[in-house]
N, C-alpha and C positions, 0 to 999 in steps of 0.2 A: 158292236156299239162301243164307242171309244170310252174314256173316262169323263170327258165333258162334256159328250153328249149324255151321258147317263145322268152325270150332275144336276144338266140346266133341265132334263126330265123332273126329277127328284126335286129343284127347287119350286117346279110351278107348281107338283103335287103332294105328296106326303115328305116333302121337307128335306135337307142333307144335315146330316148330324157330325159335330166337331166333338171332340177331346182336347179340351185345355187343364190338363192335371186332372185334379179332381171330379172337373163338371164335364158335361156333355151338355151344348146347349142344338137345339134342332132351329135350323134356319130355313125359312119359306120367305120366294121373291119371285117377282117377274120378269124383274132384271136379270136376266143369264150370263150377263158379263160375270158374274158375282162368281160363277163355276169357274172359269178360268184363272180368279185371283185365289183362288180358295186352294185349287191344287198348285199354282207356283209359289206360293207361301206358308201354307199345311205340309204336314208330314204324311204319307199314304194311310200309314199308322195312325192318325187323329183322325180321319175322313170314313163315313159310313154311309152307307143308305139304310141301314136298318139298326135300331137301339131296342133295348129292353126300357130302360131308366133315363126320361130328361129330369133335367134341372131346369133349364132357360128354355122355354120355348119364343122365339123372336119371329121377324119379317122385317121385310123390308118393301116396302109399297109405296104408292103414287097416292095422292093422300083426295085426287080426283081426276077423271076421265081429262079434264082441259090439261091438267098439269104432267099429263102424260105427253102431250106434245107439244102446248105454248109453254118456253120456259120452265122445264120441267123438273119438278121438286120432287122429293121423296118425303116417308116420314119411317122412324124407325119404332117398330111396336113390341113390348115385352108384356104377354099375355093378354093382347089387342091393347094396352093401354101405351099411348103415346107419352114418354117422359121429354119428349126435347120438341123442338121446332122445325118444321122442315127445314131441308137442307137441297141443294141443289145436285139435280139426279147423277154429275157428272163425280162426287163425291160419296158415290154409293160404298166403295170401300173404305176406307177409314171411316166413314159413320158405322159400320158393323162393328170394326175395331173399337170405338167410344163408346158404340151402346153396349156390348158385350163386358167394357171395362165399368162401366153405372149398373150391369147385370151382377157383376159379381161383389164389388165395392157394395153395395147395398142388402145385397142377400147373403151374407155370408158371416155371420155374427156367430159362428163357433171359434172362428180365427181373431184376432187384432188382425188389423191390417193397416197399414201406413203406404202414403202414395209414394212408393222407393223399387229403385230398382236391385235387385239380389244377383250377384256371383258367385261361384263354386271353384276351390281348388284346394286338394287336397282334403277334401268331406270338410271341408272351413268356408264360411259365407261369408261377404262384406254385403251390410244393408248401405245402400246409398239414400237415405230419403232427400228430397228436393223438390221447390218448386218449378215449375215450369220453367227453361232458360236457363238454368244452371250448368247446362253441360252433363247432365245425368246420362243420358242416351246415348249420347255419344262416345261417353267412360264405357258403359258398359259394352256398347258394341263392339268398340276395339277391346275389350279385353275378350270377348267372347271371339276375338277373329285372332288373339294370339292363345289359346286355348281354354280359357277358362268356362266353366258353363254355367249358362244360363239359367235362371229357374225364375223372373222376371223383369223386362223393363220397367213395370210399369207397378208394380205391388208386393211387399213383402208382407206375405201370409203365414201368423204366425200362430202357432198350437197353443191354447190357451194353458194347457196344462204339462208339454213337455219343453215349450217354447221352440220346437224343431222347427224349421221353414219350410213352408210346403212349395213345390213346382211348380207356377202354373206358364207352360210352357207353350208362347204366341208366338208370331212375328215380332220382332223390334221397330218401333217406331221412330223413325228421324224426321228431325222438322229442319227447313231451311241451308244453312248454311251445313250445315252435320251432313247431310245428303253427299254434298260433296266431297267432305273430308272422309268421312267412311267409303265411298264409292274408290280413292284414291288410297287410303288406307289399306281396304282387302278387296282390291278388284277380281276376287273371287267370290264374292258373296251374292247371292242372288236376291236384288231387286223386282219389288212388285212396279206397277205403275206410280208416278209423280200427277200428285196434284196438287192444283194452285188452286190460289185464293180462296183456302180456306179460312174459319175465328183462328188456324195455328198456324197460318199461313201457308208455305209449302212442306208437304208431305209426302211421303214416301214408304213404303214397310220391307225391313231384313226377312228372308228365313235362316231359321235358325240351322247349323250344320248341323247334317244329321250327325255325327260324334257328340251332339251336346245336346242331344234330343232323348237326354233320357226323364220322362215326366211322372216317374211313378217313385225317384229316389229322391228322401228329405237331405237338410244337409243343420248343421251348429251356426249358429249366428259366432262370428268372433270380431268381427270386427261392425264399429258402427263410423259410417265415415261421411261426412256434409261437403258434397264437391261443391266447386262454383269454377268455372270458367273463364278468364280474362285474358283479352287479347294480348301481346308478349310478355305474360305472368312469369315468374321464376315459379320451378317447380318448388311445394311445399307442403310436406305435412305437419301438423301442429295437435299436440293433446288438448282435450281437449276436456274439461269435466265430466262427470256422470252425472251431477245437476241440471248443467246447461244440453248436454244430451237427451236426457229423458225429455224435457221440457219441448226442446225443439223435434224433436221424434213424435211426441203427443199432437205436435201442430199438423205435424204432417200425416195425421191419421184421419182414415175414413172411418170409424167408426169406435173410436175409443170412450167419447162420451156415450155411445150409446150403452158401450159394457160396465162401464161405471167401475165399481172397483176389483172387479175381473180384468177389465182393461189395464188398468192400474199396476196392478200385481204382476201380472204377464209383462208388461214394458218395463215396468221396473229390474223383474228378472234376467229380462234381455240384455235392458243398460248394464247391469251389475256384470251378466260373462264377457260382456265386449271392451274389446278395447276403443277407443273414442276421440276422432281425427276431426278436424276441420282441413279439408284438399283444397288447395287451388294448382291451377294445373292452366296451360295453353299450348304443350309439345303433349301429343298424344303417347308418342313411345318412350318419351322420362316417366309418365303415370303409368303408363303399362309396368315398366321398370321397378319403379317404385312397391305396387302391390302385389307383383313376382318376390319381392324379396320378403315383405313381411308371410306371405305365403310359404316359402322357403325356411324363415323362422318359426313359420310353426307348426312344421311339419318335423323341423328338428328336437 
């Protein structure tokens, strides 16, 4: 029995269980496409049939018998409870990818977390927080395709009390245009399947190389840095305060108001070891360039 037939086994019955950092979430589906994406995207090392300890227990299901074959929807469930709206069945992966990222953003209030993507070099982080569109994804995937590693696209999770960043180490998300400039970028990188017309329009998911697949090592926040993307932009980094940082770091957090002034203190702390950029950038390899070299200073 191969590996994906044991998979799409494991998905109709007692479930396939993932490793992203810290959690283990166990995923049940009827869709057995879902086997396929899971080992061209996953690490062999994140992928089980058998767990001692969940966190997330998910599915992913037909949300009734017609919508299994007219026009067929899904709906995405965290402990049978549905958080989102169906979605169209042909979107079954990236809905696992969003509901896993609402699994963890929600349930996870030992950490601060802000919606940022984190690099590694040199045991030195840069938090990139941003909104949707900014060119965040796409920073971070070319740096992780010129070697830097990974430890989120999508959420910098942060130790309330030592402020280390923790790994949670997924596929990379590109939406749209990024698709392409990454694909041309490091035409070594392994893509999942492209889908259209989704609320993010076109999407697609990286795996991560295995050389930056290490999910169990923290790394120092040092740098905090606000990209934004503009078409033929001169490249630029610019200081930027520790007021107007912390401030716009708080924005971009999932759960800072809930910790109140634990929240607080932790981001504060962070603003305080970091140094603090405002990037704009639109040549991918002058940004690369650019964060090699403060990398390189501070390693010196």
């Amino acid at each position: 029995m191969n590996n994906s037939i044991a998979l799409e086994q494991a998905l109709l019955k007692e479930g396939v269980y993932i490793k992203t950092g810290p959690y283990v979430s166990c995923l049940k589906s009827p869709i057995t496409s879902l086997a396929g994406s899971l080992l061209s995207l996953y690490h062999e090392s994140q992928i089980s049939l058998t767990e001692e300890f969940v966190d997330f227990h998910v599915s992913i299901e037909y949300p009734g018998i017609l919508r299994h074959y007219f026009r067929p929807q899904i709906l995405f469930k965290f402990d049978g409870f549905s958080p989102f709206k169906p979605l169209p069945a042909a979107q079954v992966y990236p809905f696992f990818e969003w509901g896993l990222n609402w699994c963890i953003a929600t349930n996870s209030n030992s950490h601060l977390i802000l919606h940022a993507a984190v690099v590694e070099k040199n045991d030195f982080a840069i938090v990139f927080p941003a909104a949707p569109g900014s060119g965040k994804s796409t920073l971070c995937a070319g740096l992780v395709a010129r070697g830097w590693r990974l430890l989120s696209d999508e959420m910098a999770m942060i130790d309330l009390k030592s402020q280390e960043l923790t790994a949670i180490v997924r596929p990379i998300s590109l939406k749209n245009e990024s698709i392409k400039v990454i694909k041309k970028f490091a035409p070594d990188f392994q893509f999942g399947s492209i889908v259209h017309d989704t609320n993010k329009g076109t999407v697609s998911h990286v795996k991560v190389p295995s050389a930056q697949n290490d999910m169990d090592k923290s790394a120092s926040p040092a740098w905090i840095v606000f990209p934004k993307y503009e078409k033929k932009a001169a490249t630029s980094l610019k200081e930027t305060s520790k007021a107007q940082a912390f401030l716009r770091a708080a924005e971009n957090s999932f759960n800072y108001n809930v910790l109140a002034e634990t929240g607080f203190n932790a981001l504060g702390d962070v603003v305080e070891a970091c140094e603090c950029y405002d990037f704009c950038y639109s040549d991918l390899d002058e940004a690369i360039k650019t964060f090699d070299e403060l990398a390189a200073e501070k390693k010196n």
